[in-house]
N, C-alpha and C positions, 0 to 999 in steps of 0.2 A: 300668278301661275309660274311666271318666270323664276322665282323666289324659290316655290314648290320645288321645281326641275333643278337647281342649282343646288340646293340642299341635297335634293337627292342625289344628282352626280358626286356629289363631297360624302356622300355616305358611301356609295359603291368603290369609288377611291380608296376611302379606310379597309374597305370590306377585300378588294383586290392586293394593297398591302397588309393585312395581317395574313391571307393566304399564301403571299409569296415569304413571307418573315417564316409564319410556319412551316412551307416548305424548306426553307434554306436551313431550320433550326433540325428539323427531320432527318434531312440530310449529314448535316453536322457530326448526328449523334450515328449514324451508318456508319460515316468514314469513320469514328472511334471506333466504333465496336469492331468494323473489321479490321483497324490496326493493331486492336489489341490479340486479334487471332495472330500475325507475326511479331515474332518477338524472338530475340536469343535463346540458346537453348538453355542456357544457365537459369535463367526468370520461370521455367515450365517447374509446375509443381511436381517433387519427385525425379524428378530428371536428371539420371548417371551422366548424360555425355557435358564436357568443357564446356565454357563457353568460346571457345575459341579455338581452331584448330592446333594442335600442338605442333610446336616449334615451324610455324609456318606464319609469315606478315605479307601483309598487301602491301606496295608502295608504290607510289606513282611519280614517276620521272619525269624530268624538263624534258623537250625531242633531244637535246644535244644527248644527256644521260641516255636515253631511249637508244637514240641509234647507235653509241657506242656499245648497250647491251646487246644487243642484236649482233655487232658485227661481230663481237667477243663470243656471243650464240654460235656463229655460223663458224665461228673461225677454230672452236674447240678450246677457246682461253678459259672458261669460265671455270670458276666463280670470281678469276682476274678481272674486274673490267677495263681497266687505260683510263680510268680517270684516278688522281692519286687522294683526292680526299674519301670517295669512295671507296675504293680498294684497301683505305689506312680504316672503317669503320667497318666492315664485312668482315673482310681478313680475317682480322683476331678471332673474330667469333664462328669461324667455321661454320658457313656459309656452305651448304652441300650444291645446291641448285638454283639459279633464278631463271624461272619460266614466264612466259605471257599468260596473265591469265584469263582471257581470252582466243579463242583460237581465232587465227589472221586469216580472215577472210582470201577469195581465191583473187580477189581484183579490189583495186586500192577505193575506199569509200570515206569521203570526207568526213560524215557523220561520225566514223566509229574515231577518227585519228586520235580523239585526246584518250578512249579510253585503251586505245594500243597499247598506252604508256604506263598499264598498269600492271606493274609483274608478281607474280607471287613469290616471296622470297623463304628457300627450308631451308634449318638452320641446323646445326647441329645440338644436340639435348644439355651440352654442357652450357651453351650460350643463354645470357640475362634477356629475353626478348623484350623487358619493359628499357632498360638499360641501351638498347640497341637501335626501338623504336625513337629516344631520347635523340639519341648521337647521329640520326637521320633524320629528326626533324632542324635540327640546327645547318645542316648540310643545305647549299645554295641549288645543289639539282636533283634537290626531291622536294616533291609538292607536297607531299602524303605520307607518312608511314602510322599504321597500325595491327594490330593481331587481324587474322584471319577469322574473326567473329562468326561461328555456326549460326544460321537461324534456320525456325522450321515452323509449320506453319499446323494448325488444329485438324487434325482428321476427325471426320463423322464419326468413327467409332469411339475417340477416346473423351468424347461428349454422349453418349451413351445412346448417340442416334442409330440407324441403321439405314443403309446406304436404297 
């Protein structure tokens, strides 16, 4: 009988693991499908707008770079920043504005600090943004620089639901 009962526990075992395998496989296949509903707007079938906002890059600054932006922000310098390798790869390319692209909270939060350091940078229309992105990723106080990549996300109707 013992025999019986051990068998049987090592059945419901397999039987409690193919449930959880299938669930985890279920699940799997949910997070795809709704990652495939965001996506750049450039991948949407038919889709007039960029993929990326025009002449506009996200970059994200070391704090030293950060707060020098900032106080160049406040201080009416900009698109000057005070730092000179900075200022030598902006410059040329006529740099109209660098903003937070985030807005700063009313009181200082630890959580949000590193992505303070993420500013959005417009450029002016003459400027090479791949060319620029280039010349900023080699730069010692940028973490990040890339295009301003649109994304958007599937609405009910353009899946021929109804809401």
């Amino acid at each position: 009988m013992a025999r019986v009962a051990a068998h049987w526990g090592w059945g419901v075992r397999k039987l409690l693991v193919a449930a959880l395998l299938s669930a985890l496989i279920g699940a799997l296949f949910a997070v795809a499908a709704s990652s495939e509903s965001l996506q750049p707007a450039d991948q949407s079938p038919g889709s007039s707008l960029s993929p990326s906002a025009p002449n506009e890059l996200l970059v994200k600054f070391i704090p030293e770079a950060a707060a020098a932006i900032e106080q160049a922000r406040q201080s009416g310098a900009l698109p000057t920043i005070g730092i000179a390798s900075l200022d030598a790869i902006l410059g040329p390319c006529g740099v109209t504005e660098i903003q937070p692209t985030l807005p700063r909270p009313s009181r200082p939060d630890a959580a949000l600090n590193d992505l303070q350091r993420v500013y959005t940078v417009h450029l002016s229309a003459q400027c090479d943004a791949q060319a620029l992105i280039a010349a900023l990723q080699h730069d010692p106080n940028v973490v990040y620089a890339q295009p301003n990549y649109r994304y958007h996300t599937m609405d009910n109707a353009s899946m021929g639901e109804s809401e």
